[in-house]
PAZAPA-4460 file (N, C-alpha, C; in steps of 0.05 Angstrom, whole numbers, plus 32768, in hexadecimal, padded with zeros to 4 digits):
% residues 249
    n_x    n_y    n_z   ca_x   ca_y   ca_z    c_x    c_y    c_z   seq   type   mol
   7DBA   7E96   7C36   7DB3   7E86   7C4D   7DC8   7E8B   7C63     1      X     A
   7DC2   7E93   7C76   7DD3   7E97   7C94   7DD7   7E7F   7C9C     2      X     A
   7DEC   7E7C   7CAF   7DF7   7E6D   7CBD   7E02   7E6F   7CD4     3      X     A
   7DF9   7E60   7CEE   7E04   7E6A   7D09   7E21   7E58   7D06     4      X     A
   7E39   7E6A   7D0F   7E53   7E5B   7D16   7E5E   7E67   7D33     5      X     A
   7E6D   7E5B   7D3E   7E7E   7E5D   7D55   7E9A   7E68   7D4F     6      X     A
   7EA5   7E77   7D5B   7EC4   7E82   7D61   7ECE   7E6E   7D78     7      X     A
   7ED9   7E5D   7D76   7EF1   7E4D   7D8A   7F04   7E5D   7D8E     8      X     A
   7F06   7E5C   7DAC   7F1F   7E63   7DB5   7F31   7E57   7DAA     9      X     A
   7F54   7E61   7DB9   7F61   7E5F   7DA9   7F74   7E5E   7DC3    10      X     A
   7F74   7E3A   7DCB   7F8A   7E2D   7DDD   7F9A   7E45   7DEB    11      X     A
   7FB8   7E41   7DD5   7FCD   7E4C   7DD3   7FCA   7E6A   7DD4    12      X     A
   7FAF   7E77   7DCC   7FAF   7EA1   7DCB   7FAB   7E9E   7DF2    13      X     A
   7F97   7E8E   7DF6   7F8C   7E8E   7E16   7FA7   7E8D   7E24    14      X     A
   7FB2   7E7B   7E25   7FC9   7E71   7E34   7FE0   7E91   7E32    15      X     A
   7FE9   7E90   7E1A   7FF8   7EA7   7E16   7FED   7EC2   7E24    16      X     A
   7FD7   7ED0   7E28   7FCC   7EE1   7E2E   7FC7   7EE3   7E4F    17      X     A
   7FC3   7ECA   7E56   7FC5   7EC4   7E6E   7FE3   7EC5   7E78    18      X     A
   7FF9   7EC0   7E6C   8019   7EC5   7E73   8020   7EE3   7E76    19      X     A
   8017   7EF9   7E5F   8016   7F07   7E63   8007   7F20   7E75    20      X     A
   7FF2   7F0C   7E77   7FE4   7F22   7E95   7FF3   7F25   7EB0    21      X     A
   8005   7F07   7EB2   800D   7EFE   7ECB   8027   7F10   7ECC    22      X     A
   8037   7F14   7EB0   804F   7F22   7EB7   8045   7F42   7EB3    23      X     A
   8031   7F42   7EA8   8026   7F5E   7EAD   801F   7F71   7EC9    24      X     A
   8011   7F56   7ED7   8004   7F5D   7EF1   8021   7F67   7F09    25      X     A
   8035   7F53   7EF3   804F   7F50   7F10   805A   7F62   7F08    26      X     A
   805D   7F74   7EEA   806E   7F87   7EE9   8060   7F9F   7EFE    27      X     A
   8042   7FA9   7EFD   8034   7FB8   7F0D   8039   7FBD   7F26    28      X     A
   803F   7FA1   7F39   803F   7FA3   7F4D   8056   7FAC   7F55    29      X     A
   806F   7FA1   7F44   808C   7FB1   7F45   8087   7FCA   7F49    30      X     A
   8080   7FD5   7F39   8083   7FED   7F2C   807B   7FFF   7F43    31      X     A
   8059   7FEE   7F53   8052   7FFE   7F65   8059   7FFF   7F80    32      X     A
   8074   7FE7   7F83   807C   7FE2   7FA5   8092   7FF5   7F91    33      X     A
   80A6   7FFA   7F87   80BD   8007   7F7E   80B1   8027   7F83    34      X     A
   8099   8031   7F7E   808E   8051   7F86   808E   8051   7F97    35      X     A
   807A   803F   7FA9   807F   8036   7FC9   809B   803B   7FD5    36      X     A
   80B3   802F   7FCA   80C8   8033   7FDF   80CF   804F   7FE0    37      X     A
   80CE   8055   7FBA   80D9   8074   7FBB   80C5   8091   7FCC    38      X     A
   80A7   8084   7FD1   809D   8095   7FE2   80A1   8091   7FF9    39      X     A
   80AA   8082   800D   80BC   8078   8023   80CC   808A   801E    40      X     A
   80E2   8088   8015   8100   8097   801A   80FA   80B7   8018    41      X     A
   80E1   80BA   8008   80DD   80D7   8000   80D1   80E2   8010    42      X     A
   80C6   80D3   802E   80B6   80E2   8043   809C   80DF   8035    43      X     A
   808F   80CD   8023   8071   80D1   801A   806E   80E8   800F    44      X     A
   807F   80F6   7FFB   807B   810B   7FF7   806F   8106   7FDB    45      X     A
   806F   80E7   7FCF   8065   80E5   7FB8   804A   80E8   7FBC    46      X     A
   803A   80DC   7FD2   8020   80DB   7FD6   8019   80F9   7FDA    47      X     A
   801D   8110   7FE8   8013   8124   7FE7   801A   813A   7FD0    48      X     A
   802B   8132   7FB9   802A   8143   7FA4   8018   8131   7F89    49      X     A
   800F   8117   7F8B   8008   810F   7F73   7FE7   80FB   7F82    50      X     A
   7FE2   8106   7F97   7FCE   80F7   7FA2   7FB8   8100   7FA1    51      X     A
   7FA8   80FA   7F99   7F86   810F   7F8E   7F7A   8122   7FA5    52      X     A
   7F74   8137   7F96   7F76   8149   7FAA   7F57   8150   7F9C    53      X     A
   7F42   8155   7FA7   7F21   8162   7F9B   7F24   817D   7F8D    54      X     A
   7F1D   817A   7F82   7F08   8199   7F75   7F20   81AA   7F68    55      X     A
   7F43   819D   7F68   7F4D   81B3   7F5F   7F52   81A3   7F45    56      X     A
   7F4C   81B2   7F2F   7F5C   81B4   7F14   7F6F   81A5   7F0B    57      X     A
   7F87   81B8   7F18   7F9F   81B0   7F11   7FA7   818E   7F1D    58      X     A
   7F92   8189   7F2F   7FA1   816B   7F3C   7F8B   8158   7F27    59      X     A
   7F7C   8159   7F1B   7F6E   8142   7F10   7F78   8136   7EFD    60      X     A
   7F94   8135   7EF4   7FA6   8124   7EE8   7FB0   810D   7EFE    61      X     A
   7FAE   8118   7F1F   7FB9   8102   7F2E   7FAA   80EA   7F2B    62      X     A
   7F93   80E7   7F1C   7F7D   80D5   7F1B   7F8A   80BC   7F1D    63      X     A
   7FA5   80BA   7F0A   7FB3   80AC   7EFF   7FC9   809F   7F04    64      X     A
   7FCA   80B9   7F16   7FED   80A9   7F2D   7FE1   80A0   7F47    65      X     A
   7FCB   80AA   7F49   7FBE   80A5   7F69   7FC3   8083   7F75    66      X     A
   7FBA   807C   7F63   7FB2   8059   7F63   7FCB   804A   7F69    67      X     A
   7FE4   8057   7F5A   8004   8044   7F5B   800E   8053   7F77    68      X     A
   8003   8061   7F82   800B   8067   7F9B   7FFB   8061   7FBB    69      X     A
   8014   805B   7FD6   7FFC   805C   7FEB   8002   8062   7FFD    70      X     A
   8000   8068   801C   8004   8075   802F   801A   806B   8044    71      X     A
   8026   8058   8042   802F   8040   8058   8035   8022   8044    72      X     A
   8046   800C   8053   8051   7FFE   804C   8030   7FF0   8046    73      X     A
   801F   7FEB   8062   800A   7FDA   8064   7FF3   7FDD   8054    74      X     A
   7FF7   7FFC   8049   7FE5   7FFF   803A   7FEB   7FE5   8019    75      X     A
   8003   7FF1   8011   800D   7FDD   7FF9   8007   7FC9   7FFC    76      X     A
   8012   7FC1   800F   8019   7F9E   8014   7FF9   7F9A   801A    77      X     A
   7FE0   7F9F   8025   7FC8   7F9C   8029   7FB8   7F97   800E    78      X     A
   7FBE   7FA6   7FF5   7FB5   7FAC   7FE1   7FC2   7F9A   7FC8    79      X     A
   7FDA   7F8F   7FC9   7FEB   7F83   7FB6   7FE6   7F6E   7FAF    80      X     A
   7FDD   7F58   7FC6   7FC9   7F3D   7FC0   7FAF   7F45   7FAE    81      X     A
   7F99   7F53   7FBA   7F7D   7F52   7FA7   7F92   7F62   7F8A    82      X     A
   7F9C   7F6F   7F88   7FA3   7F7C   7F6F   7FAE   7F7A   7F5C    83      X     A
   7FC0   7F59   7F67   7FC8   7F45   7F50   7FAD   7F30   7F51    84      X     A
   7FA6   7F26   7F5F   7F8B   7F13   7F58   7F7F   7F21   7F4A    85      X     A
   7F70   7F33   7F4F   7F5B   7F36   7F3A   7F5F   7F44   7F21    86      X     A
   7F7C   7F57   7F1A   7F85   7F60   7F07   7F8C   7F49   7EF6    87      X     A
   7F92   7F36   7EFC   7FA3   7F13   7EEC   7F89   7F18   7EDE    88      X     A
   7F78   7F0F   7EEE   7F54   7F03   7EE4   7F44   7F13   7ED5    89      X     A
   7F4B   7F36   7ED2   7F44   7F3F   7EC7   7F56   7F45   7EAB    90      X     A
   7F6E   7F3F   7EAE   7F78   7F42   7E90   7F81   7F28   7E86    91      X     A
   7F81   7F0F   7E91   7F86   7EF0   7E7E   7F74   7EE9   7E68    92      X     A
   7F67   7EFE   7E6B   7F4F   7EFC   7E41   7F5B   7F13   7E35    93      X     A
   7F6F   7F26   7E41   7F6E   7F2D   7E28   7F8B   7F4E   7E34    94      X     A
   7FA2   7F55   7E30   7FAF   7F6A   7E3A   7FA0   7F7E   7E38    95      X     A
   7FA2   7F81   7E1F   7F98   7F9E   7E0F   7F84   7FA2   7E1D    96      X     A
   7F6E   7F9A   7E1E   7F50   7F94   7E2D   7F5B   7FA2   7E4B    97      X     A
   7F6D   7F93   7E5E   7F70   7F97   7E73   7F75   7FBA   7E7A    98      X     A
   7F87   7FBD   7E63   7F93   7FDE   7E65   7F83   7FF3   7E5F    99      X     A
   7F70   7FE5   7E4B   7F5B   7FFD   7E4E   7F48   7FFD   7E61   100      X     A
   7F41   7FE7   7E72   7F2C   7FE2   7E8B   7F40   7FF0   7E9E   101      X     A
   7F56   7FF6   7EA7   7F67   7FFC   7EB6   7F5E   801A   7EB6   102      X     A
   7F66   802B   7E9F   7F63   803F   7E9C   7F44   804A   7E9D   103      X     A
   7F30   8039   7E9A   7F13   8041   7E9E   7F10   804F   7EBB   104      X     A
   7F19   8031   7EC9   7F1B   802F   7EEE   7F22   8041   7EF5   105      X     A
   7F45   804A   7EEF   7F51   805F   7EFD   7F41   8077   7EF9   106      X     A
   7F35   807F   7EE2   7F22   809B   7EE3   7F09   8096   7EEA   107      X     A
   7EFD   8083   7EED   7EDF   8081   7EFE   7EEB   8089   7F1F   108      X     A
   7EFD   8077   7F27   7F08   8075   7F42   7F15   8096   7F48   109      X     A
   7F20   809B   7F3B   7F2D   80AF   7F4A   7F21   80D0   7F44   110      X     A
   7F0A   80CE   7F2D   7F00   80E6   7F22   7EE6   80E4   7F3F   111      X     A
   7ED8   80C9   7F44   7EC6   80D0   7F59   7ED0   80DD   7F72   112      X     A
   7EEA   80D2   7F7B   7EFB   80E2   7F98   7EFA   8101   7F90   113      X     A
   7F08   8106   7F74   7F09   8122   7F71   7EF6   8128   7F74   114      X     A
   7ED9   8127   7F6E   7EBD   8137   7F65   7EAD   8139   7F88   115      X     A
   7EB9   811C   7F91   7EA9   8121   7FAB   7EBA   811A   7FC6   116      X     A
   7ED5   811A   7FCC   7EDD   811A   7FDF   7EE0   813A   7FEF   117      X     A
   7EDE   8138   8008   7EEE   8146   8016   7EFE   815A   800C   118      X     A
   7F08   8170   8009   7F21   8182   8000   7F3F   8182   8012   119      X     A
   7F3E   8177   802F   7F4E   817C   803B   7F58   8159   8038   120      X     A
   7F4A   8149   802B   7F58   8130   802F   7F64   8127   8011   121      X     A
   7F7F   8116   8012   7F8C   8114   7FFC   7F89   80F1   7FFC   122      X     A
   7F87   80E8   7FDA   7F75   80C9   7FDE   7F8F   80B7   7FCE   123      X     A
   7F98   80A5   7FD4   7FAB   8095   7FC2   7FA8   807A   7FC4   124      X     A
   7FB2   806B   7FAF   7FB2   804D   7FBE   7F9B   8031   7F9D   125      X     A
   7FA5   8025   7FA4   7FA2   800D   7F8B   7F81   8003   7F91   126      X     A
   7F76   8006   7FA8   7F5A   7FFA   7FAD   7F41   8001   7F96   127      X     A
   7F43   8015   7F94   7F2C   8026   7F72   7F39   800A   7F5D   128      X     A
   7F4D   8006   7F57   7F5A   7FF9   7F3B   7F49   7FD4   7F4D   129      X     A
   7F56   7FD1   7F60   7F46   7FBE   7F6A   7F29   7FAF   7F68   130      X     A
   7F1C   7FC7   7F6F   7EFE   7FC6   7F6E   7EF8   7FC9   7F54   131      X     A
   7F02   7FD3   7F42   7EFE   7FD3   7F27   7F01   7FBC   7F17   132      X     A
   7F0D   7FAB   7F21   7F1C   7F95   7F0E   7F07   7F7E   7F1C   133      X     A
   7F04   7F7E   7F38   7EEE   7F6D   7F42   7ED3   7F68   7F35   134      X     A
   7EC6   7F87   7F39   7EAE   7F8D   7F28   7EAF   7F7C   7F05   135      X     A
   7EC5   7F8B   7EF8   7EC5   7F7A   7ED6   7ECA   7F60   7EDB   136      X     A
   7EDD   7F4D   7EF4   7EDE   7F34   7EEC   7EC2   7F27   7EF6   137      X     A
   7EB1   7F2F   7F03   7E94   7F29   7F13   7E88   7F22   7EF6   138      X     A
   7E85   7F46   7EE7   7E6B   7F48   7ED5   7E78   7F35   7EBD   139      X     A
   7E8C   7F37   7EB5   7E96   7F37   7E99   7E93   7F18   7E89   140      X     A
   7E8C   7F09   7E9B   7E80   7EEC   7E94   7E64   7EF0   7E8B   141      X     A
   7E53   7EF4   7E9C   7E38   7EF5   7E95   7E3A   7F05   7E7D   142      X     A
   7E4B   7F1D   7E77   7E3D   7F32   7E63   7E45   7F18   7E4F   143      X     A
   7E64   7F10   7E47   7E6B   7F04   7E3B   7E57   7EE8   7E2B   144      X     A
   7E55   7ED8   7E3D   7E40   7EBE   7E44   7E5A   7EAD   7E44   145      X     A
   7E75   7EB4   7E56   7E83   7E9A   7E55   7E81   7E94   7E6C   146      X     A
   7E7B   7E73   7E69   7E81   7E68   7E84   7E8F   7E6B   7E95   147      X     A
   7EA9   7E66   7E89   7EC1   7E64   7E9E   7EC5   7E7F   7EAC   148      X     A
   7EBD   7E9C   7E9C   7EC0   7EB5   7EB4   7EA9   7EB3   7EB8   149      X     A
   7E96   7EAA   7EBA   7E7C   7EA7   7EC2   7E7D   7E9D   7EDF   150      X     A
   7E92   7E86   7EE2   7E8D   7E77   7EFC   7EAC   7E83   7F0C   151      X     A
   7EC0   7E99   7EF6   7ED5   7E9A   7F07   7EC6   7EBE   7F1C   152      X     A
   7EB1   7EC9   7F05   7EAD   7EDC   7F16   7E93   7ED6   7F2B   153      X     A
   7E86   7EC1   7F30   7E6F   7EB0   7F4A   7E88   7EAC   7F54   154      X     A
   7EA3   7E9F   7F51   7EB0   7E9A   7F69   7EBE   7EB1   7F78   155      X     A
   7EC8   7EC7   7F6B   7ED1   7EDD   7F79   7EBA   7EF2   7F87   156      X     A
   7EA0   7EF7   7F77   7E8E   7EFC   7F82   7E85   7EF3   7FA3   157      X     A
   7E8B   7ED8   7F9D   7E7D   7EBC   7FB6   7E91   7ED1   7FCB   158      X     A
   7EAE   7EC5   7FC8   7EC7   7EC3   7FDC   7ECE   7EEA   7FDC   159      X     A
   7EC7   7EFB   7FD1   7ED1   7F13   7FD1   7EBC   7F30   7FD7   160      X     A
   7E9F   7F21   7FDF   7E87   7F35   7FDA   7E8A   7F4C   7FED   161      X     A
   7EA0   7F40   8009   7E9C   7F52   802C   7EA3   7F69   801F   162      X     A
   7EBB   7F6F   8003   7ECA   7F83   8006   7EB4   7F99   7FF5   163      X     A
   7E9E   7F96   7FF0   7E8C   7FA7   7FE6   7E84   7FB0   8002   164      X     A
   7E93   7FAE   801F   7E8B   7FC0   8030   7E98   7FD7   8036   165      X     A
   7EB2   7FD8   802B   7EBD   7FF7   8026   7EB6   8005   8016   166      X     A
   7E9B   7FFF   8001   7E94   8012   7FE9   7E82   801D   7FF5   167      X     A
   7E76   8023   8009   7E62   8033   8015   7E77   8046   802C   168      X     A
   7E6A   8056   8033   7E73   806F   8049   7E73   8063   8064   169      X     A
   7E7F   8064   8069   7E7A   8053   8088   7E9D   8049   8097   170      X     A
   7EB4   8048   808B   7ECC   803C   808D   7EE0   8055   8088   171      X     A
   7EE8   8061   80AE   7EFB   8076   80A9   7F18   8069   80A2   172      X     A
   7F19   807A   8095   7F35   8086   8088   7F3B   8067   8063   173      X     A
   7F2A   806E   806B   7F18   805D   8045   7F10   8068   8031   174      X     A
   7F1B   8069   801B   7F11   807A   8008   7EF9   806B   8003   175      X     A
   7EDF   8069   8004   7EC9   8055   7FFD   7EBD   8068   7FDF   176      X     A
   7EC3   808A   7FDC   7EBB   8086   7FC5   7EDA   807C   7FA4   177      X     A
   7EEE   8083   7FB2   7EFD   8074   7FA0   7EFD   8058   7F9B   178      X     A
   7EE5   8049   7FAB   7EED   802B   7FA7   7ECA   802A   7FA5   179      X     A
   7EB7   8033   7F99   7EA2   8038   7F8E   7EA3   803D   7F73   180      X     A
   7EB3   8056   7F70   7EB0   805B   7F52   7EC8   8048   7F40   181      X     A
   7ED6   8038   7F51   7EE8   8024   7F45   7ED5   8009   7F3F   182      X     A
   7EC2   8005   7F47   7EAF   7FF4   7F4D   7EA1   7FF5   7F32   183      X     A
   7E93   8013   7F31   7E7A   801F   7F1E   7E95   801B   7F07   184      X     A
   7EAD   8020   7F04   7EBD   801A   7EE9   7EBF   8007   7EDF   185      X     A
   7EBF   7FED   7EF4   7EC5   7FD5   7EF3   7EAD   7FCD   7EE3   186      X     A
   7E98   7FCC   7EE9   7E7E   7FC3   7EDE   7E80   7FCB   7EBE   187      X     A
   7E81   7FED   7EBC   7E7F   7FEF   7EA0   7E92   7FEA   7E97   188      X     A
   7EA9   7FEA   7E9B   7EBB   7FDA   7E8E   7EB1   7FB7   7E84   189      X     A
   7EAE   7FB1   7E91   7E9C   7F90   7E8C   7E86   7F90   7E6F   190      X     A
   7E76   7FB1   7E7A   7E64   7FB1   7E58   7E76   7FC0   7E42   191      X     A
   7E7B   7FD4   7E44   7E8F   7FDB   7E33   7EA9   7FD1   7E23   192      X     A
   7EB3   7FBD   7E34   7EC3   7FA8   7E24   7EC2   7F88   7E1B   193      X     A
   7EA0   7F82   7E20   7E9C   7F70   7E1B   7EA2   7F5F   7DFC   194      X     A
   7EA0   7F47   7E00   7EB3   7F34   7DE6   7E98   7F40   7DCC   195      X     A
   7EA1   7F48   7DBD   7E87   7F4A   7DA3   7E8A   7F37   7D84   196      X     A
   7EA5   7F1F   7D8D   7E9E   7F13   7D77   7E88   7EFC   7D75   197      X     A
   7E79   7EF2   7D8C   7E71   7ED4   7D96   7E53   7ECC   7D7D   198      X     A
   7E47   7EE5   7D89   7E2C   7EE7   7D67   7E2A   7EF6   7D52   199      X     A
   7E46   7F02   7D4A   7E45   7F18   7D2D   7E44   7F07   7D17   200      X     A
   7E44   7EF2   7D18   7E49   7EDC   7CFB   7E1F   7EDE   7CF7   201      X     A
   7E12   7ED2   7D09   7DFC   7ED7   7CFF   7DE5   7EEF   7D03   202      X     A
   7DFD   7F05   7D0B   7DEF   7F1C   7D01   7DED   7F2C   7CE6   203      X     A
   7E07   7F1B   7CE3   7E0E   7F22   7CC5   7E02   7F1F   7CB3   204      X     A
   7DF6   7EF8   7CBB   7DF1   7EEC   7CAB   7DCE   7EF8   7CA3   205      X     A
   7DC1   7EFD   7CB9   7DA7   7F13   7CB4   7DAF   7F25   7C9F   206      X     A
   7DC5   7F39   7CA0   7DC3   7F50   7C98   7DCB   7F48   7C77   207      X     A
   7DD7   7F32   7C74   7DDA   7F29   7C59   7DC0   7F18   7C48   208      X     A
   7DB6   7F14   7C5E   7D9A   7F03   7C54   7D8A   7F12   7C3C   209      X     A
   7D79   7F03   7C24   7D72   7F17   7C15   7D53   7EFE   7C0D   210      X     A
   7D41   7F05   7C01   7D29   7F00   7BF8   7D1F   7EF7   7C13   211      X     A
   7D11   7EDA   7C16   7D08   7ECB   7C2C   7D1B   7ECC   7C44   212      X     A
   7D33   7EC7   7C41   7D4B   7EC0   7C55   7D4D   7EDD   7C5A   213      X     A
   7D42   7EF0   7C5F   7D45   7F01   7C6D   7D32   7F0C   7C88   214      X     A
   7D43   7F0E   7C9F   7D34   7F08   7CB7   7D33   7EF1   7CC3   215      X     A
   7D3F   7EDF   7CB7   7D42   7EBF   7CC2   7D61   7EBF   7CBF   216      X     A
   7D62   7EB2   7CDC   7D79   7E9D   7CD9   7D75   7E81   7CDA   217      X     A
   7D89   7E75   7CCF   7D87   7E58   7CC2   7DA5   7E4B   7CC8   218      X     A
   7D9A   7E31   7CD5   7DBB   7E28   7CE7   7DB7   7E13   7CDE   219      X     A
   7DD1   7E07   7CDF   7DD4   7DE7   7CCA   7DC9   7DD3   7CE1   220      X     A
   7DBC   7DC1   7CC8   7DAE   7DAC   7CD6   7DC4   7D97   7CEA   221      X     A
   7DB8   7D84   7CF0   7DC9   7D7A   7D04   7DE0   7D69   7CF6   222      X     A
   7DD8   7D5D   7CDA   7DE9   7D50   7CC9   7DE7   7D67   7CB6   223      X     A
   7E04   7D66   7CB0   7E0A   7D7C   7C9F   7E0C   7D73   7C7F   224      X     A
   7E10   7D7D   7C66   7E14   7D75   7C48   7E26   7D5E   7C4D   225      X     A
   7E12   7D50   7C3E   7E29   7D32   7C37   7E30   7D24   7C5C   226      X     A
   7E1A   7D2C   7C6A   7E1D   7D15   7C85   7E36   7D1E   7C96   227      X     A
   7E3C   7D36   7C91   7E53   7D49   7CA7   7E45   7D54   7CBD   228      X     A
   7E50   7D54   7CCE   7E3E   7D66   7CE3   7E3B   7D7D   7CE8   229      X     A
   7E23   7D87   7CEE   7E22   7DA5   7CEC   7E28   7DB8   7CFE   230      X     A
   7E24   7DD5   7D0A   7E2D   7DE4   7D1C   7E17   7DE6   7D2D   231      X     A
   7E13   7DD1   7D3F   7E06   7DD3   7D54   7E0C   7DDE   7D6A   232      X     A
   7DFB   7DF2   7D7A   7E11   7E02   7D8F   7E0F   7DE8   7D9F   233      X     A
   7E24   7DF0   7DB0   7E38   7DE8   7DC1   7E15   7DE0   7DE5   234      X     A
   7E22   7DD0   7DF4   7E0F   7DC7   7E04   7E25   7DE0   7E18   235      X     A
   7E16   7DE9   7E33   7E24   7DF8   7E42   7E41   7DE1   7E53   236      X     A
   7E32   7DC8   7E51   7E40   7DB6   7E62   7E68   7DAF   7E4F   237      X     A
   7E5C   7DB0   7E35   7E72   7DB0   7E20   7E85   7DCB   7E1E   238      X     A
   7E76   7DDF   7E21   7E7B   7DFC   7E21   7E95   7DFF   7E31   239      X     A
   7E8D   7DF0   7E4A   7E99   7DF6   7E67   7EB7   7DE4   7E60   240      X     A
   7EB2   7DC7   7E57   7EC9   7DB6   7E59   7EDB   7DBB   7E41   241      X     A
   7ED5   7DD5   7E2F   7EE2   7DDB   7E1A   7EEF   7DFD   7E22   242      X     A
   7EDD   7DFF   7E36   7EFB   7E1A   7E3A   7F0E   7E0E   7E50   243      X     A
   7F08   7DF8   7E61   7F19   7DED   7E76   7F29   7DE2   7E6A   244      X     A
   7F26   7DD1   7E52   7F41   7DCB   7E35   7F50   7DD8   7E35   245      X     A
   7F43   7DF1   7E26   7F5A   7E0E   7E1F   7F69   7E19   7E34   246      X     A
   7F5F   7E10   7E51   7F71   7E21   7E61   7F83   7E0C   7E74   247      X     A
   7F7D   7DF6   7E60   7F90   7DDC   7E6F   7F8C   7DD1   7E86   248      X     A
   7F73   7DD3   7E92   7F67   7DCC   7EA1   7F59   7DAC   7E9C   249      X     A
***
């Protein structure tokens, strides 16, 4: 006989994970105003040897440095706000998670510049990693079914939708396809790393099922053996005031 059960979060993993995104996000941004100064003093010479260049070979490793680099002070400083917001939001469930959505982005984002930019123009700059991290914190609730990124990605959606107007052609001296295919990463990143523990307990419980109890699932009644209560899912309204618990809200 199968049984539906729930996975509870876990207070103290949330909170922790969330500490670590934040000093994660801030080591990043160091890291990327510190290339910044050294491409300053170097005459920008970092941007035109490691800055994606189309159709050649030998540069489609810049895929990778493109993003930690940018053209001007205003460019950084323009980009450093959205790229701690939505990088925090996209890795406080989870680091590991975050670093591989990172690396999805940077090669959706910077393989589309290579395949279809210009040849005479060289593309750099954090906006692809941006739009990437936007896109997964948007989808990654719904794929999920959690509330709380459910309503944290309707609110960045709500307050952040204008900037889906640089992902079309139309905005000189804009990479619109590096902040497209950071976009198209962001999304599958959202299905590709979606949570897969929430219903494996009663898929299991099918695949263990044997005579009649197979093809049925069977969830404990509302009073459980001996007048305990049973595993009734959760109301959405309960759902909601039990991850605002965990995140001390």
């Amino acid at each position: 006989m199968a049984t539906e059960q729930r996975t509870e979060p876990d207070p103290a993993r949330t909170v922790a994970e969330a500490r670590r995104a934040f000093f994660v996000m801030f080591a990043f941004l160091c890291t990327v105003w510190a290339l910044q100064l050294a491409n300053w003093l170097g005459d920008y010479a970092l941007t035109l040897d490691f800055g994606i260049r189309s159709h050649r070979l030998e540069r489609l490793p810049d895929v990778l440095a493109a993003p930690l680099l940018h053209v001007n002070w205003q460019h950084v400083e323009s980009n450093s706000g959205p790229l701690f917001v939505f990088g925090f939001l996209a890795a406080y469930r989870g680091v590991k998670k975050f670093l591989g959505l990172t690396l999805l982005v940077a090669l959706t984002s910077g393989v589309a510049v290579w395949l279809f930019e210009r040849e005479q123009v060289v593309t750099v700059g954090a906006s692809g990693l941006i739009y990437g991290y936007f896109g997964y914190v948007v989808l990654r609730g719904l794929i999920d079914r959690n509330l709380i990124d459910s309503l944290v990605g309707l609110v960045m959606a709500a307050s952040f939708a204008y900037i889906l107007t640089t992902a079309v052609p139309g905005t000189p001296g804009v990479s619109w396809l590096g902040h497209l295919g950071g976009l198209v990463g962001g999304l599958l990143g959202a299905w590709l790393l979606r949570g897969r523990g929430t219903r494996t307990d009663r898929a299991a419980g099918v695949a263990r099922g044997t005579g009649a109890d197979q093809g049925a699932v069977r969830t404990v009644p509302a009073r459980g053996i001996a007048g305990a209560p049973g595993n009734l899912p959760e109301s959405p309204r309960a759902a909601l005031l039990k991850e605002l618990d965990d995140l001390g809200l």
